[in-house]
N, C-alpha and C positions, 0 to 999 in steps of 0.2 A: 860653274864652267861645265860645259856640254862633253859627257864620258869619247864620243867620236869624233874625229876630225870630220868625217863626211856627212853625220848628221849636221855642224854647222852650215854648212853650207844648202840647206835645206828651209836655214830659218828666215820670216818673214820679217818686215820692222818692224818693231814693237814699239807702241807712245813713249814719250820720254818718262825717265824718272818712272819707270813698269815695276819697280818695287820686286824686282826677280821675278818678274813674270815678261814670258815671250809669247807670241804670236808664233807660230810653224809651223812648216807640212811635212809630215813625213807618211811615207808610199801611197800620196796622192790624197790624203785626206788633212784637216789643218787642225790641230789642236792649239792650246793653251798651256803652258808649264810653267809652274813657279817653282824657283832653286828656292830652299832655307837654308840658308846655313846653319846647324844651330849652336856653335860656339860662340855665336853674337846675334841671335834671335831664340825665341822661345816657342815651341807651338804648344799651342795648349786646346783642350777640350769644354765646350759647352753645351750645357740643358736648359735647363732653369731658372729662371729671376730670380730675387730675391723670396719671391710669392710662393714660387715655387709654379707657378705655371713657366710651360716651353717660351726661350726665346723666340722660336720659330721663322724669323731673318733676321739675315744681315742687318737692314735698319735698327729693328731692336736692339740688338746685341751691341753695334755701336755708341747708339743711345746711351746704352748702362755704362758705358767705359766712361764716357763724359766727363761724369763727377771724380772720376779720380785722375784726369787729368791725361787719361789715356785716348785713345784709335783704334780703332780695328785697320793692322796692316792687309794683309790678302787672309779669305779662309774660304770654304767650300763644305759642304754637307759632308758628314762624317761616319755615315753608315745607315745601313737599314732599321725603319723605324714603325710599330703600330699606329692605331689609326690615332690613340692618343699621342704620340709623336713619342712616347718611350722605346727605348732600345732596344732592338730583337732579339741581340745578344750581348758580351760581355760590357759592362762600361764602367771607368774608373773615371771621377772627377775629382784633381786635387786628394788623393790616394782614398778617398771615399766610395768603396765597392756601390755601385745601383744596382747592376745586373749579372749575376753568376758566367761562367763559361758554359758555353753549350755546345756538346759534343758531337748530339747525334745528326745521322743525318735525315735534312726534311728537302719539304716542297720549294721551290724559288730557284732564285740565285745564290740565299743566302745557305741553304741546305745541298746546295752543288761541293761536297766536298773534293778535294782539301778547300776549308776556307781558315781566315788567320785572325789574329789579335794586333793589331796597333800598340807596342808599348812605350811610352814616354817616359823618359828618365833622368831630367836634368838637360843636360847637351847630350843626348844620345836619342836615338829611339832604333826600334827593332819592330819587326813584324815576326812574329813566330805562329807555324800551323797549330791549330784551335787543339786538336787532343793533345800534341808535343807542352804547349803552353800548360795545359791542362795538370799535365804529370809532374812538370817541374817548374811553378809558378815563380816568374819574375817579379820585381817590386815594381810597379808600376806607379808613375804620380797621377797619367793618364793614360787609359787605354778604352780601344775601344776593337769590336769584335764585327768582321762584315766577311762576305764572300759571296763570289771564290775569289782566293788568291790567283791572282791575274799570272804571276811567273812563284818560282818555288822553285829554290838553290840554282836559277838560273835555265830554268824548263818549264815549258811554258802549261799552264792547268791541261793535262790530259783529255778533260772531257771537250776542247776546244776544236770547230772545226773552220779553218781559213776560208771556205764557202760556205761560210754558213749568212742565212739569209734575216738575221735576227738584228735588225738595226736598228739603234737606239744612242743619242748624246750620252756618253758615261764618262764617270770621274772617279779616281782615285787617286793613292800614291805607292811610292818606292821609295828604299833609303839605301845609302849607298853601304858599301860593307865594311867599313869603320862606324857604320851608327851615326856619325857628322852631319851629312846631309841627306834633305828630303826632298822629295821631288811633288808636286801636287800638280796631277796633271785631268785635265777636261777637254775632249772634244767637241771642237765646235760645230759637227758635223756628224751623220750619223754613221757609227760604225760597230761591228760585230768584234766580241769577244778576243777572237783571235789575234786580229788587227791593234785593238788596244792595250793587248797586251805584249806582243810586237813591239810598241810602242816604246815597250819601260823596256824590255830584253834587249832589243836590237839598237833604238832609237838612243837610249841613255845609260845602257851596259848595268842595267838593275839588277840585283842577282835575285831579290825578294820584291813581290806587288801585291798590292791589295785593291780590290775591288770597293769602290764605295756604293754607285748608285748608276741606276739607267733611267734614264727619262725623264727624274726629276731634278739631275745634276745641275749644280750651280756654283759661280763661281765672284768673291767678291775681289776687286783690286785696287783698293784704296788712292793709290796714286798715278793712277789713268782714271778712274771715277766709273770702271767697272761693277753693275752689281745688280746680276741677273734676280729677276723675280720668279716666281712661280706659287705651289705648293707649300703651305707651313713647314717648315724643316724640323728634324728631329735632331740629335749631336749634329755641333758645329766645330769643326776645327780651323785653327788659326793664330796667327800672330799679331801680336800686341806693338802701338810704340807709341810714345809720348806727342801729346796734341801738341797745338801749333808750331 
């Protein structure tokens, strides 16, 4: 359910059976949001095959579910990734550390501090700023590390400018402040920093956001048959549900 009254009335139609995902515009530009609720869905993170080489799409990663009798419900690219498609920064699969916390600040988007951690935990998740994480590590089953954080305690990244002429499709999410629900949002349309973080602040009263990706963002939705191509992907997040 939509945190605004007045945001509803912004939203577009969405195909049937959208699997919580909507179609909408908000301050003139249209994005894509998928609700999770997660006390009756799971999101979980992906790398790896069995081989140990990158899933690297959607199809794959389907694929693998097959044999156990599962689906890939909706998921989307899960952070910034080398050119081997490993993680730039932190990443927890199934509570199995790959890639440390990294603090300092660098070059990119991802080195734009404040940026934050993704933590997954049963029916909860959180996003917490990368040094605060750092100091006082949570147990994560999955997390995963990208920036900037798009809003932070409900303000939106500083270094952010509303004219700013820096467009590009981006995706990330938000969780609401009980940890319960997620929000995974893509624009389908090119928009600046500011804007999309706007987005989660104003659009779905987010008090925490996380930055996933620009330009290579994508998004899959199982039950409208959604499922954008591009670029190999590196972490994949998403949820699970049983085939046919």
């Amino acid at each position: 359910m939509w945190r605004l009254a007045a945001f509803l009335a912004t939203m577009l139609p969405a195909g049937a059976g959208a699997a919580g995902c909507d179609a909408l515009s908000f301050d003139g530009a249209r994005f894509t949001v998928c609700e999770v609720d997660l006390s009756t869905e799971t999101l979980r993170l992906w790398l790896n095959d069995e081989t140990g080489a990158p899933y690297g799409s959607f199809t794959a990663l389907d694929r693998a579910l097959a044999p156990q009798g599962e689906t890939l419900g909706i998921a989307m690219n899960a952070g910034m990734y080398h050119d081997d498609r490993s993680p730039v920064g932190h990443y927890v699969e199934n509570g199995h550390e790959v890639q440390p916390v990294i603090t300092s600040e660098g070059p990119g988007n991802f080195g734009l501090l404040p940026n934050g951690v993704l933590c997954l935990t049963g029916d909860r998740a959180r996003i917490v700023e990368s040094r605060r994480f750092a100091e006082d590590r949570p147990d994560c089953t999955y997390a995963t590390q990208s920036g900037p954080m798009l809003v932070i305690d409900g303000e939106l990244h500083p270094r952010f400018l509303e004219d700013s002429d820096s467009l590009y499709v981006r995706n990330g999410i938000g969780v609401s402040e009980d940890g319960r629900t997620a929000w995974l949002a893509i624009s389908d349309e090119r928009v600046n920093f500011h804007h999309f973080g706007r987005l989660f602040r104003d659009g779905l009263g987010v008090g925490n956001a996380l930055y996933f990706d620009g330009n290579i963002s994508r998004l899959y939705d199982g039950a409208t048959g959604r499922n954008d191509f591009g670029r190999a992907m590196g972490p994949i997040i998403g949820t699970v549900r049983k085939a046919g």
